[in-house]
N, C-alpha and C positions, 0 to 999 in steps of 0.2 A: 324648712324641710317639706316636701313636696309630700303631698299626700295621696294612698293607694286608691283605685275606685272601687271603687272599691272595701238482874235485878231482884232486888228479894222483895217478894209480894207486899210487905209494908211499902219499902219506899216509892214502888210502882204506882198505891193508894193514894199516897201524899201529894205524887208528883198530877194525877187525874186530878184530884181534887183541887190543886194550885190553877190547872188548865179551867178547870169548869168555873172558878170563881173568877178567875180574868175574866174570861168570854161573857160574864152574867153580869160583872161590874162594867165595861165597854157595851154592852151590850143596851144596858140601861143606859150608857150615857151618850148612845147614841140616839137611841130611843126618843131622849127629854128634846137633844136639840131640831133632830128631823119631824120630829111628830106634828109641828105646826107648818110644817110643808107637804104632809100627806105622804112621806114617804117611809118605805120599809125596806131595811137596808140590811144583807147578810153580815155575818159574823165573820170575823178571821179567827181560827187557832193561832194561839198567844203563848210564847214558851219566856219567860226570861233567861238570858242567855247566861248573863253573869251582872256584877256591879261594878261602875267605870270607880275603880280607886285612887285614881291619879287627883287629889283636891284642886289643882291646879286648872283643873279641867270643872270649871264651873257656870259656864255659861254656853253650853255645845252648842253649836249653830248650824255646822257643817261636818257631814259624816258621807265616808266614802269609801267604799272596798277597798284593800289592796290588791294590784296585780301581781306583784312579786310574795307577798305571804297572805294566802285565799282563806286563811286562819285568823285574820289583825284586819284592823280597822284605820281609817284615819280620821283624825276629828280636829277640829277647831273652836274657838272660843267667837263669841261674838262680839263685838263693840268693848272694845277699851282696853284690849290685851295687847301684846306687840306680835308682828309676822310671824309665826311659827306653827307649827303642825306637830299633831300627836298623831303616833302610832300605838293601837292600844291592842294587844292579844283577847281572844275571846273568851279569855281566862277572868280579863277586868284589867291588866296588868301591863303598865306602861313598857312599851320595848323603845323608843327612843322618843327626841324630839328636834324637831329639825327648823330651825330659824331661815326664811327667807332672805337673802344677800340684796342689801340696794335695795328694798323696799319698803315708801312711806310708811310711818304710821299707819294702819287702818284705821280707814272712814267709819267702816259700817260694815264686816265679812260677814256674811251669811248663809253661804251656801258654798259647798263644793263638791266635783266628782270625780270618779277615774272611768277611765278612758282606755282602750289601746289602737294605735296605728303602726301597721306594717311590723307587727309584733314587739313594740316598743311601750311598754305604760306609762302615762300622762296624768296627773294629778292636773284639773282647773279649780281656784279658787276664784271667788266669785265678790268685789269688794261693791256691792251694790245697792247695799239697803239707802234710803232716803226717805226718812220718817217725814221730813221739812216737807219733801216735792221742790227739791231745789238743786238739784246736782247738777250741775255743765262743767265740760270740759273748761270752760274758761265761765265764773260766775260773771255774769255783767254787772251787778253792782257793787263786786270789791275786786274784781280784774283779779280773782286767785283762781287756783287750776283744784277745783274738787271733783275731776270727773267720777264716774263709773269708770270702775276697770276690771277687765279678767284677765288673774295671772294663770301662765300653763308654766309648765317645766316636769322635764320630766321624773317618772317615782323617784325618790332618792334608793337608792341600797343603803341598807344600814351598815354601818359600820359597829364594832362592840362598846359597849357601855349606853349609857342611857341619855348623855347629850351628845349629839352629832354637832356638826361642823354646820356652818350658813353652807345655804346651796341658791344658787343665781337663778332668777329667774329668765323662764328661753324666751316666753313671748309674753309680754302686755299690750289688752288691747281696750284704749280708750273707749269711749261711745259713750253717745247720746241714743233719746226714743227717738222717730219719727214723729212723735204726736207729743212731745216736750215729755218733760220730767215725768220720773214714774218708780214708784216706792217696790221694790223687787225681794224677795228673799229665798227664789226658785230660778236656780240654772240647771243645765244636762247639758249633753255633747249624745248628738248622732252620727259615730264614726260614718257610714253610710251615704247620707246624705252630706255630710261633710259640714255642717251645722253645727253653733248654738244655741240652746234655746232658754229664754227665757219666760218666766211666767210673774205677773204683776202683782204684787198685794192690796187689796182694794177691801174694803168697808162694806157690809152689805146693803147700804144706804146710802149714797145711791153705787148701785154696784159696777163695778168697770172697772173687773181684769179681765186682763189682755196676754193670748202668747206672743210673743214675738221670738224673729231668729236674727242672727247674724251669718257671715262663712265664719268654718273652721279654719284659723288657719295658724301653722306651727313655724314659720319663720320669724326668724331671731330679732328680736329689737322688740321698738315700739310703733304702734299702726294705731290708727283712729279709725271708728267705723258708726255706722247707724243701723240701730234694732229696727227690723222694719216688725209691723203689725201683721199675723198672720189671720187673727183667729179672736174671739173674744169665747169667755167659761161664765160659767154659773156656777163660783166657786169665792165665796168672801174669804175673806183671810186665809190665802196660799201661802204656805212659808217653805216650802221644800218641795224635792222636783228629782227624779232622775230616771233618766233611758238602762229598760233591760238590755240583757245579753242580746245580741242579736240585733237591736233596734226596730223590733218590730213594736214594742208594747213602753209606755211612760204610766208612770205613778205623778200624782198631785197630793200634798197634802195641806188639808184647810179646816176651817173649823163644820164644815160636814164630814170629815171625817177623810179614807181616801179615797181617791179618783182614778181610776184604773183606764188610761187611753190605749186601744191599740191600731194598727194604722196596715192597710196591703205593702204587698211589696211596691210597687211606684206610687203608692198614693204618700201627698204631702201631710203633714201635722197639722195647715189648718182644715184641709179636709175631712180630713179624722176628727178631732173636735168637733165638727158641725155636727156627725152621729151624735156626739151626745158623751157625756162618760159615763162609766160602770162604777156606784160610791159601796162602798164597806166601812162595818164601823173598826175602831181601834182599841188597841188599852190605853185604858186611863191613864195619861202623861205628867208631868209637873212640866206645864208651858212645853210639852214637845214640838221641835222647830225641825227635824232631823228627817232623812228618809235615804236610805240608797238599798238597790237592786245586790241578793246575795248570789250565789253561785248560779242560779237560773232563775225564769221570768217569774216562778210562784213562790219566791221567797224574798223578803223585806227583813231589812234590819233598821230598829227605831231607837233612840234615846230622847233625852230633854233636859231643858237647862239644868241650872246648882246643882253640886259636886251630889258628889255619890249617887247617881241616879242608876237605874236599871239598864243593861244592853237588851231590846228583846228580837226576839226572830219574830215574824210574824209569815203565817203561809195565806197565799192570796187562796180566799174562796171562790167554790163555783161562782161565776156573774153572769 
């Protein structure tokens, strides 16, 4: 598919004071990890939204608006679950789940995001992690096919009840890095630029992440392609990643905490990065790997692995 260019005064108390002890517990714990790099870093207002109830939902990886319900969420498990996707209300409360048709096993899912082109919504899943540093399309030394791959297809519609039907994937698209293997747990889509983007997870000794992009592209099948290198970050352990409303502005999340990129209208994303990014601290997560853009650029929505964990809103601060 060719793409366009285009309250009653107690609970009001409870509810401050739940704000003000987020903010002073993230606050601290951002505190402890940046303070030996000399930096000071603002706060975000921290709401929890609700509690993801779904048990099933224990290892969240990948977290993505919906286009078709701006109320529900979509999320994924990481490593060792089979193809499927959650839809979860901002209630806490599973509205279906929708198993992937025709595709492998996951390698290693880690990220996903939505999208829309030509007013149609896009769901990409991103099966990318490689803890090893060994993922090719074809391995050379057992001749097996473990690429990287990103699936698109588009939002499902829900149907009623709470398990849906397999739904096919529209496009996979293999690939390698330019610069060999590379351990990822951060993708986006810039409808605009017609782009995805990729961000590398890297150790901060010795440190080397990397963005890289590919094209966008939504034709049906299977295509093989190469991440080229755009950019390198000052950012160890990136696990999430996604482009706002508009594609003017990306979030990074790392263990500094996040990374706030935003970019002109024609300038490119590694350009953007060389400014530099804008860091804020977070709440306090259990292993949170998660991050997508809510209704507008100053709004984030966060979780983290094992069941029952918190949904929270997070509103981007002045930077």
């Amino acid at each position: 598919m060719p793409l366009a260019s285009g309250n009653a005064p107690s609970q009001m108390t409870r509810k401050s004071a739940k704000h003000f002890s987020i903010a002073i517990v993230a606050l601290a714990c951002c505190c402890l990890n940046d303070s030996l790099r000399g930096e000071t870093v603002p706060q975000a207002e921290a709401e929890q939204v609700c509690v993801i109830a779904d048990e099933r939902i224990m290892e969240a990886s990948g977290l993505a608006l919906s286009r078709r319900q701006p109320d529900a969420i979509w999320i994924h498990n990481d490593s060792g679950d089979i193809a499927r996707l959650f839809i979860v209300g901002l209630d806490g409360e599973t509205r279906g789940v929708v198993r992937l048709a025709d595709v492998p096993m996951p390698v290693d899912w880690e990220d996903m995001c939505s999208f829309t082109v030509n007013g149609e919504p896009w769901l990409l899943i991103g099966d990318v992690g490689d803890n090893a540093i060994n993922r090719h399309i074809v391995t050379p030394d057992t001749g097996e096919e473990r690429a990287c791959r990103l699936l698109l297809l588009p939002e499902p519609a829900l149907k009623p009840g709470p398990e849906q039907e397999s739904v096919p994937v529209h496009t996979a698209i293999l690939f390698e890095y330019e610069d060999g293997p590379r351990n990822c747990e951060s993708v986006a889509v810039d409808t605009e630029r017609k782009e995805i983007l990729l961000v590398s997870k890297s150790k901060s000794t010795p440190l080397d992440c990397g963005m890289y992009c590919m094209p966008l592209t939504l034709q049906a099948g299977t295509c093989i392609a190469t991440a080229r290198r755009i950019g390198s970050l000052d950012l160890p352990f990136a696990t999430a990643m996604d482009v706002a409303p508009g594609n003017r502005r990306l979030v990074i999340i790392s263990s500094r905490g996040a990374a706030i990129v935003d970019r002109e209208t024609d300038e490119h994303w590694g350009d953007a990065i060389k400014k530099g990014v804008r860091l804020f601290a977070l709440p306090k997560r259990e292993n949170g790997e998660t991050v997508c853009f809510g209704q507008s650029t100053g709004e984030l929505f966060l979780n983290s692995e094992q069941a029952k964990q918190p949904l929270w809103r997070v509103r981007i601060p002045a930077l």
